[in-house]
N, CA, C and O atoms as CSV, one atom per row, in Angstrom:
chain,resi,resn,atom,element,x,y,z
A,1,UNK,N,N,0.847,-1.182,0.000
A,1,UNK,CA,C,0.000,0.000,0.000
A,1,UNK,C,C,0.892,1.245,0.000
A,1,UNK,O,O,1.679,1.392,0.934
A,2,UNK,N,N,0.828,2.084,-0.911
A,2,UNK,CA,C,1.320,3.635,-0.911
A,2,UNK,C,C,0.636,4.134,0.167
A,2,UNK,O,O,-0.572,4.120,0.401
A,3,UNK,N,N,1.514,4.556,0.767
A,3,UNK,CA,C,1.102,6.591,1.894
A,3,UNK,C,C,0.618,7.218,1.062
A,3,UNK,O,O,0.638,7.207,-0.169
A,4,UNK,N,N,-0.066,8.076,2.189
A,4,UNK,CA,C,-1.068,9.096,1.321
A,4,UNK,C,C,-0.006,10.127,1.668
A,4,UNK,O,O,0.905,9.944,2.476
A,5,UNK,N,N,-0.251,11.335,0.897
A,5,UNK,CA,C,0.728,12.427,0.882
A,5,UNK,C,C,0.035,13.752,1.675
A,5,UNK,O,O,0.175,14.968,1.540
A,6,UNK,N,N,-0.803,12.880,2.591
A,6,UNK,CA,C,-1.443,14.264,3.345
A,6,UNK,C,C,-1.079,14.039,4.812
A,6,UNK,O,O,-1.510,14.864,5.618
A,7,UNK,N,N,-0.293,12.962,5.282
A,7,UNK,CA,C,0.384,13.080,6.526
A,7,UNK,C,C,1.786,13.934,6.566
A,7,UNK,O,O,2.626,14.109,5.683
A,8,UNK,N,N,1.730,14.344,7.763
A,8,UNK,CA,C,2.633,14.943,7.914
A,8,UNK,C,C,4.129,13.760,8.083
A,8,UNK,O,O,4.176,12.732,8.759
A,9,UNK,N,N,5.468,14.503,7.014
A,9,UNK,CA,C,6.838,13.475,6.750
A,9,UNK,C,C,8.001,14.159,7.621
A,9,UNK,O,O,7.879,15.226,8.224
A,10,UNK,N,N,8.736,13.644,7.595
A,10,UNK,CA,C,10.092,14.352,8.024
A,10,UNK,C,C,10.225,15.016,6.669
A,10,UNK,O,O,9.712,14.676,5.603
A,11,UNK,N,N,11.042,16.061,6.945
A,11,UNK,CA,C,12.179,16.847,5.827
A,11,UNK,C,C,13.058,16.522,5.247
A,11,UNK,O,O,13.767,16.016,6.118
A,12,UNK,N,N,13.595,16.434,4.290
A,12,UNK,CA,C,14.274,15.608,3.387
A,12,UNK,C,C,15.740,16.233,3.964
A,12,UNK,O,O,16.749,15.625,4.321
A,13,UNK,N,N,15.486,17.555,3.918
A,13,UNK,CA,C,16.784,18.477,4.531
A,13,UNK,C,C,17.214,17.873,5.965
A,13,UNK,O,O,18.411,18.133,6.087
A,14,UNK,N,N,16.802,17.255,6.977
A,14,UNK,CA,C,17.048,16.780,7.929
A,14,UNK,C,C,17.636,15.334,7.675
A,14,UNK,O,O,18.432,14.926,8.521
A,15,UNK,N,N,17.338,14.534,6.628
A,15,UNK,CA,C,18.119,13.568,6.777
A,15,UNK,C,C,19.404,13.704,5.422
A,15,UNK,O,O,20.294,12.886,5.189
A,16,UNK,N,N,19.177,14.745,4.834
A,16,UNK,CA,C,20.721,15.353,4.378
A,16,UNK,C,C,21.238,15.317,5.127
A,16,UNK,O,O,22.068,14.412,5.201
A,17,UNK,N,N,21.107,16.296,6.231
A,17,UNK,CA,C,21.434,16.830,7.301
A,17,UNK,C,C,22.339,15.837,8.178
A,17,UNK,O,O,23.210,16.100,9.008
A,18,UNK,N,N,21.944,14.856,7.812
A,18,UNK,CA,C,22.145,13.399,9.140
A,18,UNK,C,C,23.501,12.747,8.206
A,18,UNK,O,O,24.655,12.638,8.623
A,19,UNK,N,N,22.930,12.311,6.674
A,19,UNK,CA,C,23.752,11.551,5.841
A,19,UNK,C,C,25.086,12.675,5.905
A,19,UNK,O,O,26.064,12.375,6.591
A,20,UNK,N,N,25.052,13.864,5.210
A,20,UNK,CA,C,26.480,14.898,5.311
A,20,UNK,C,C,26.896,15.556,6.618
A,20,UNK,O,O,27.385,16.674,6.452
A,21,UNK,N,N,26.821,15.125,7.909
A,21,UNK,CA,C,27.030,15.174,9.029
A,21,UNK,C,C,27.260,16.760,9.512
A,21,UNK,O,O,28.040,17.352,10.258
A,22,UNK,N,N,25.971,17.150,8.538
A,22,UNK,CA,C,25.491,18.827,8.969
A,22,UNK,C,C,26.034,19.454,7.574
A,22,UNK,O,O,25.139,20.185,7.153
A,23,UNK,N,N,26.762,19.459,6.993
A,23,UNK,CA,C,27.680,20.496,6.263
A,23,UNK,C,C,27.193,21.015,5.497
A,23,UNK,O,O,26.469,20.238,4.875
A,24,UNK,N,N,27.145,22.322,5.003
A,24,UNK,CA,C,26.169,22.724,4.407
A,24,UNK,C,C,26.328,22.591,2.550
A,24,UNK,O,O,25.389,22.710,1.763
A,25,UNK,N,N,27.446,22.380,2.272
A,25,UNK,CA,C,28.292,22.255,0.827
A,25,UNK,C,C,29.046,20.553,0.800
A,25,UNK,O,O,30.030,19.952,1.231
A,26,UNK,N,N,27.610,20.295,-0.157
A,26,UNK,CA,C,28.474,18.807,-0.389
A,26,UNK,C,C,29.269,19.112,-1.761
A,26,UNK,O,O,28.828,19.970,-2.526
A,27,UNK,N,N,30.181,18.558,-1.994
A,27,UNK,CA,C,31.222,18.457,-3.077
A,27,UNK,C,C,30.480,17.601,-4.247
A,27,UNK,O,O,29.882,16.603,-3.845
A,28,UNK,N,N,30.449,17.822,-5.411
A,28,UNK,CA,C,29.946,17.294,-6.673
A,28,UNK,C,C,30.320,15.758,-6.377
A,28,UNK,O,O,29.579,14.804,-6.614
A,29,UNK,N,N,31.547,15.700,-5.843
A,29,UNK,CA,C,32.238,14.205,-6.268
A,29,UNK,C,C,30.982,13.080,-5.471
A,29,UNK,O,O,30.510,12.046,-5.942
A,30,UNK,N,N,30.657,13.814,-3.973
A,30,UNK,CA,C,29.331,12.975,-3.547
A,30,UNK,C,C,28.338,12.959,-4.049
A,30,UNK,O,O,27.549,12.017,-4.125
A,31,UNK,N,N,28.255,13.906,-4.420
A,31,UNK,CA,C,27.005,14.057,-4.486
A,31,UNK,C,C,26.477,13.265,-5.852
A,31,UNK,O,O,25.289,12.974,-5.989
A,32,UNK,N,N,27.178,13.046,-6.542
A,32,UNK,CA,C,27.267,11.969,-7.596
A,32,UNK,C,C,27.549,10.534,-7.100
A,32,UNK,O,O,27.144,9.640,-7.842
A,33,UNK,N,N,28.045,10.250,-6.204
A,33,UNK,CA,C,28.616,8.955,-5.926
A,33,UNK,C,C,26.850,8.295,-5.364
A,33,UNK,O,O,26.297,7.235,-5.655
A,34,UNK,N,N,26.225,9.816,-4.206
A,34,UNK,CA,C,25.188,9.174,-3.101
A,34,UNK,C,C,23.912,8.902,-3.969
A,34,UNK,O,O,22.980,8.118,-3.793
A,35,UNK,N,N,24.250,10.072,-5.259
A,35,UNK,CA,C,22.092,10.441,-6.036
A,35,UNK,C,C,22.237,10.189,-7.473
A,35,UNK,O,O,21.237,9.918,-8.138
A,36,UNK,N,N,23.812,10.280,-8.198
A,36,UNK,CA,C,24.017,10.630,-9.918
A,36,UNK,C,C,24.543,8.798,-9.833
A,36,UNK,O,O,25.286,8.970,-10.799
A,37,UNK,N,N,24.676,7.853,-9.623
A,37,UNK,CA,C,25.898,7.368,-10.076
A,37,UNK,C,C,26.015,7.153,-11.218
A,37,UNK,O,O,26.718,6.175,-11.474
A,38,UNK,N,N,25.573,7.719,-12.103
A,38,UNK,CA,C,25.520,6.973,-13.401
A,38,UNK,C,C,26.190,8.164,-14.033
A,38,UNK,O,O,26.361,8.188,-15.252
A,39,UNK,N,N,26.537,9.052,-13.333
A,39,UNK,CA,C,27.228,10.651,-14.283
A,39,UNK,C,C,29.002,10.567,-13.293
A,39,UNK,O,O,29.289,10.448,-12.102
A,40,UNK,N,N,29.679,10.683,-14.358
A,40,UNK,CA,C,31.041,11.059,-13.597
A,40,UNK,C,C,30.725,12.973,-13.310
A,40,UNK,O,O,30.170,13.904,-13.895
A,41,UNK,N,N,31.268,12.795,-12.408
A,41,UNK,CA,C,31.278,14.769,-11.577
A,41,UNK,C,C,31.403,15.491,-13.350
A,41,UNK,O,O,30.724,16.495,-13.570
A,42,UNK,N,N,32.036,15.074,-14.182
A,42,UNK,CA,C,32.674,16.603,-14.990
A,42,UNK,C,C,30.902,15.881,-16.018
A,42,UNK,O,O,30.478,16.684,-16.848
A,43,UNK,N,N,30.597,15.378,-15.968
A,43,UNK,CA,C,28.924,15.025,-17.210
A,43,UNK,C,C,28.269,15.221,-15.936
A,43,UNK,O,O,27.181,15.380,-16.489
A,44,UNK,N,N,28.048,15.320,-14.985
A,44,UNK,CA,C,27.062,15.965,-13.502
A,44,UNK,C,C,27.018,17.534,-14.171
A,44,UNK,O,O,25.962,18.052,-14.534
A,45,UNK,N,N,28.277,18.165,-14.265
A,45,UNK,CA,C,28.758,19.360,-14.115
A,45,UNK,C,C,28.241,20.176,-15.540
A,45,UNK,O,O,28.015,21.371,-15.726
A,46,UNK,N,N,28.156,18.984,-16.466
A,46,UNK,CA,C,27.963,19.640,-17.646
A,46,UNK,C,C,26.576,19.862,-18.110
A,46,UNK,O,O,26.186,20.669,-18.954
A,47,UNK,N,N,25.779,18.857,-17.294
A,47,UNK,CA,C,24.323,18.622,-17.586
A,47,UNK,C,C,23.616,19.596,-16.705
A,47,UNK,O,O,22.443,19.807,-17.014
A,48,UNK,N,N,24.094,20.236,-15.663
A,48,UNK,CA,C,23.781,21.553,-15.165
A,48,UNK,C,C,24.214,22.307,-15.903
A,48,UNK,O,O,23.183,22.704,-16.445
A,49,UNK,N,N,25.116,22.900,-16.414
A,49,UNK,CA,C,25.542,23.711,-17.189
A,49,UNK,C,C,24.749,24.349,-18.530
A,49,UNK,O,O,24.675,25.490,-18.987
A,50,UNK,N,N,24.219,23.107,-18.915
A,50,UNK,CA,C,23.121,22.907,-20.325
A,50,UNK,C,C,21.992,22.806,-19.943
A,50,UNK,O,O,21.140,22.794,-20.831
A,51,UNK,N,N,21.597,22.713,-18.734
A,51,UNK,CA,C,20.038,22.798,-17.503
A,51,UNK,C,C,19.398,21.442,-17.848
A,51,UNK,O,O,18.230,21.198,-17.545
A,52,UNK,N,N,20.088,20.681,-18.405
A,52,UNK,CA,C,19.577,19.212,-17.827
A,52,UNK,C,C,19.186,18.940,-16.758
A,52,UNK,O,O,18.059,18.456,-16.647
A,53,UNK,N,N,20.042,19.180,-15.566
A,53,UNK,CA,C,19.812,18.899,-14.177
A,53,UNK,C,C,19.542,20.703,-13.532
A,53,UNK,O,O,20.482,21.498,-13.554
A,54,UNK,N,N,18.418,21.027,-13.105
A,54,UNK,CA,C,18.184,21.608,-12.549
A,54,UNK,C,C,18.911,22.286,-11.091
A,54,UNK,O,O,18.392,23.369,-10.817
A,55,UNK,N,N,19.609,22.013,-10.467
A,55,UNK,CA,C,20.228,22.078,-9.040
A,55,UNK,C,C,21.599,22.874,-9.345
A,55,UNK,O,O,22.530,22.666,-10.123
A,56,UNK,N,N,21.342,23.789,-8.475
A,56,UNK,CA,C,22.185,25.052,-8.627
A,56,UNK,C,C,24.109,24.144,-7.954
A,56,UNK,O,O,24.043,23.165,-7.211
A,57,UNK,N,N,25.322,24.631,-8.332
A,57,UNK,CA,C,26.422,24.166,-8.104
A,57,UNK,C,C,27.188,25.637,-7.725
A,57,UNK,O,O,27.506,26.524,-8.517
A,58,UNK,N,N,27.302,25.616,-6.837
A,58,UNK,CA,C,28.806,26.299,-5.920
A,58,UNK,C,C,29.910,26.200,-6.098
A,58,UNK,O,O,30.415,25.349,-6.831
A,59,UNK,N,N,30.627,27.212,-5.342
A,59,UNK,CA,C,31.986,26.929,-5.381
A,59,UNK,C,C,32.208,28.307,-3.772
A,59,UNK,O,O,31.486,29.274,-3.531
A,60,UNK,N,N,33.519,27.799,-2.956
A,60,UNK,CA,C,33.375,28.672,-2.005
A,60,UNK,C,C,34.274,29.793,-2.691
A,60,UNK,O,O,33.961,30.858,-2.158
A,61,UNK,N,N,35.076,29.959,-3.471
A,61,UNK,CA,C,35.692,31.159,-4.207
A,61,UNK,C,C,35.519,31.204,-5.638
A,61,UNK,O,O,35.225,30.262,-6.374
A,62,UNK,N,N,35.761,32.538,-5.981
A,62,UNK,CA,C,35.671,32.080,-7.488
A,62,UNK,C,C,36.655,31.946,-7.995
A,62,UNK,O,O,36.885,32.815,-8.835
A,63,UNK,N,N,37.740,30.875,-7.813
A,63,UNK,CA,C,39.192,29.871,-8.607
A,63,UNK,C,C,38.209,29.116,-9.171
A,63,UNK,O,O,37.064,28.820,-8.831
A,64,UNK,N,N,39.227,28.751,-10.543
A,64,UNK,CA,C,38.767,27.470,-11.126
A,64,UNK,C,C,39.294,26.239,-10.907
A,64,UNK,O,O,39.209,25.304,-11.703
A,65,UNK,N,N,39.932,26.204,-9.664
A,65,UNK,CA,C,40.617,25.031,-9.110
A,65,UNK,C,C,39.897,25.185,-7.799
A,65,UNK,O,O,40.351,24.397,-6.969
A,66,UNK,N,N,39.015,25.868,-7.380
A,66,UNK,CA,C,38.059,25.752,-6.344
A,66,UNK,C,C,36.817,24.879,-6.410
A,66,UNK,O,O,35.961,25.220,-7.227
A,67,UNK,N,N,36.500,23.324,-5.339
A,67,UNK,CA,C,36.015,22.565,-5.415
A,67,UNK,C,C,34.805,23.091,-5.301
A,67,UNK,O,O,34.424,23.972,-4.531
A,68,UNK,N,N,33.917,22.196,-6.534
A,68,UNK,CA,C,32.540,22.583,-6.643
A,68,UNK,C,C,31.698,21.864,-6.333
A,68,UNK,O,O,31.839,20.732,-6.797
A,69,UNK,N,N,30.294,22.114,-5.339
A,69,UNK,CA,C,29.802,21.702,-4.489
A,69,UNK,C,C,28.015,21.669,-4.790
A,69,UNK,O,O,27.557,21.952,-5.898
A,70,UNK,N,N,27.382,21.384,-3.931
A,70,UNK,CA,C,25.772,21.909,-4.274
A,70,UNK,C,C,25.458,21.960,-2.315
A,70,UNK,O,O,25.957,21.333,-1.380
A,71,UNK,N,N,24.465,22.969,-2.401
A,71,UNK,CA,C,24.205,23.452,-1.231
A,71,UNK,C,C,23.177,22.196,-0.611
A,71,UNK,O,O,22.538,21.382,-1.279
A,72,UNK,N,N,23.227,22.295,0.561
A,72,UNK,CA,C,22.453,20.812,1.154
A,72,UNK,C,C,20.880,21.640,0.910
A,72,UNK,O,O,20.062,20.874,0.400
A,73,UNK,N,N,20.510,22.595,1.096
A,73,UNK,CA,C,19.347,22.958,0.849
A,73,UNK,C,C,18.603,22.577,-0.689
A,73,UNK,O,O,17.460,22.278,-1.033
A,74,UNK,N,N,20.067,22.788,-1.475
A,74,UNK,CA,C,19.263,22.941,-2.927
A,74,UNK,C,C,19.737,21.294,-3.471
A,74,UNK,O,O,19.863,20.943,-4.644
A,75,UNK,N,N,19.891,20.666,-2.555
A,75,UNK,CA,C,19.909,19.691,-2.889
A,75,UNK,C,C,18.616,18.870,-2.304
A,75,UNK,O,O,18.231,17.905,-2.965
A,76,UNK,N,N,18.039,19.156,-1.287
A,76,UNK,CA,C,16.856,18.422,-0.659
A,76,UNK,C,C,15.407,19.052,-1.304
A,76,UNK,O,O,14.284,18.608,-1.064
A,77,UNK,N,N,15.765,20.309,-2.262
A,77,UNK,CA,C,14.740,21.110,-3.395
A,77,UNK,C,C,14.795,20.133,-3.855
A,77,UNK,O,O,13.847,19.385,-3.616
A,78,UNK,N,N,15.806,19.663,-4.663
A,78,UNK,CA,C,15.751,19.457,-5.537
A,78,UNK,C,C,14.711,17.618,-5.645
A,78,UNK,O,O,13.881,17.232,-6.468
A,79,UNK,N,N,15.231,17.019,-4.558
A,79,UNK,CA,C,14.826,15.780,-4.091
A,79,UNK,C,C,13.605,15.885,-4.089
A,79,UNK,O,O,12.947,14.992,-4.621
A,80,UNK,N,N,12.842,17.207,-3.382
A,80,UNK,CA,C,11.623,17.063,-3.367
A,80,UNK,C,C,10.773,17.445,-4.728
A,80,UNK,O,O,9.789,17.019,-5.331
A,81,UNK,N,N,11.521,18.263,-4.823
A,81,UNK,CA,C,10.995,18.211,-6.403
A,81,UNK,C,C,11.055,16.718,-7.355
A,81,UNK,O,O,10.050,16.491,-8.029
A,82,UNK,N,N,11.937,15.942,-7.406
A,82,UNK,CA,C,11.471,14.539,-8.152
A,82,UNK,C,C,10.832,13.904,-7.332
A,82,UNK,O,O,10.192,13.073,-7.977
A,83,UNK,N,N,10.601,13.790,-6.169
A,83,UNK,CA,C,9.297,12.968,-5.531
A,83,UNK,C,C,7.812,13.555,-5.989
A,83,UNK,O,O,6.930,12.823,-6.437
A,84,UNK,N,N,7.666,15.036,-5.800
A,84,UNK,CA,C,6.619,15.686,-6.417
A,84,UNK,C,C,5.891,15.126,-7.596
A,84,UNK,O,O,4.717,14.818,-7.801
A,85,UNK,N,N,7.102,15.098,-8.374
A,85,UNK,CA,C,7.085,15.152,-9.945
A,85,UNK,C,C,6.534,13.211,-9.973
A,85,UNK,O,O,5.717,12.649,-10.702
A,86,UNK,N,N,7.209,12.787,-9.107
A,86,UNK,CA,C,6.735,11.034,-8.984
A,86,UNK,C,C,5.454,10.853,-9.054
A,86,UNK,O,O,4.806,10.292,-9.937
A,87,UNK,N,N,5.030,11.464,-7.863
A,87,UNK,CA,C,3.804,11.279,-7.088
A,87,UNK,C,C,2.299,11.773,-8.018
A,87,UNK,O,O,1.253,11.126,-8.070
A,88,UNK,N,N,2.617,13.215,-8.751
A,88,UNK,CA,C,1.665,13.579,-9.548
A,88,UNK,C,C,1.664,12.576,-11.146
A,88,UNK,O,O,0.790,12.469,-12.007
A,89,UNK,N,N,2.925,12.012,-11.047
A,89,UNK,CA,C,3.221,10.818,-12.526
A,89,UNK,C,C,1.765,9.676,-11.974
A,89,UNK,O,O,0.764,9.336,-12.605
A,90,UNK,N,N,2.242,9.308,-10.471
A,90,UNK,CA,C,1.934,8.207,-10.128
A,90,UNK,C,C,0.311,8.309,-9.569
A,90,UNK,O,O,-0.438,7.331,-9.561
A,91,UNK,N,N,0.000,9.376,-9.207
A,91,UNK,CA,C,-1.872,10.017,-9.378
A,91,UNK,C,C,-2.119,9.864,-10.531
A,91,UNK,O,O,-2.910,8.957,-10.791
A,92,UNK,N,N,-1.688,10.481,-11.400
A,92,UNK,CA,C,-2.160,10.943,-12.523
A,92,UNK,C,C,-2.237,9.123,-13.418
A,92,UNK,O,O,-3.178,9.077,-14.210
A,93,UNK,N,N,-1.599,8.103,-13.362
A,93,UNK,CA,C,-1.370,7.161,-13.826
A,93,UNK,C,C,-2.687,6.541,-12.890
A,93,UNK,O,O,-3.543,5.859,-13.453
A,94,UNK,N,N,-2.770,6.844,-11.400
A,94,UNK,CA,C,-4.031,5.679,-11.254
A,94,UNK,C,C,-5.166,6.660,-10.616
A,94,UNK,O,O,-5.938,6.339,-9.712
A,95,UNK,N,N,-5.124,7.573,-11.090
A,95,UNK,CA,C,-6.549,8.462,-11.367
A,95,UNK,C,C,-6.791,9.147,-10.123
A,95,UNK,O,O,-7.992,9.325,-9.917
A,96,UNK,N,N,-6.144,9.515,-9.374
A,96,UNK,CA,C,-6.399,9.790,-7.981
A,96,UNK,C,C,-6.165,11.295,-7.993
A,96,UNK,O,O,-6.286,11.947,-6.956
């Protein structure tokens, strides 16, 4: 049986929160390893670039040898945004 989506969930940002042991800038290289694995970091990097992937990428200076990151916030957007996007697939598929 599916949950209904009208109880109240935890925050997706809270168990970021838990998995990156608070930090607020995960590094591309995880963040591909934990959600992309199927993209090496520099095709992660490029498919944002070309707005394939939606989710904004950081850097704490602007070097181009400065490691590039995604914010834990806009990373748990972003999560909730493909569950969203699931859930109205998965209504919309059994009429609800």
């Amino acid at each position: 049986m599916i949950p209904d989506n009208t109880s109240p969930r935890p925050k997706t940002i809270f168990f970021l929160m838990a998995q990156y042991d608070g930090r607020a800038l995960i590094p591309v290289e995880e963040i591909c390893k934990d959600y992309f694995s199927h993209l090496t970091p520099a095709k992660f990097l490029r498919k944002v670039a070309l707005g394939d992937l939606e989710i904004p990428v950081t850097q704490v200076e602007p070097s181009q040898k400065s490691r590039k990151g995604v914010h834990i916030n806009d990373l748990a957007d972003y999560i909730d945004r493909q569950h969203d996007m699931a859930l109205h697939d998965f209504n919309k598929l059994h009429r609800k």
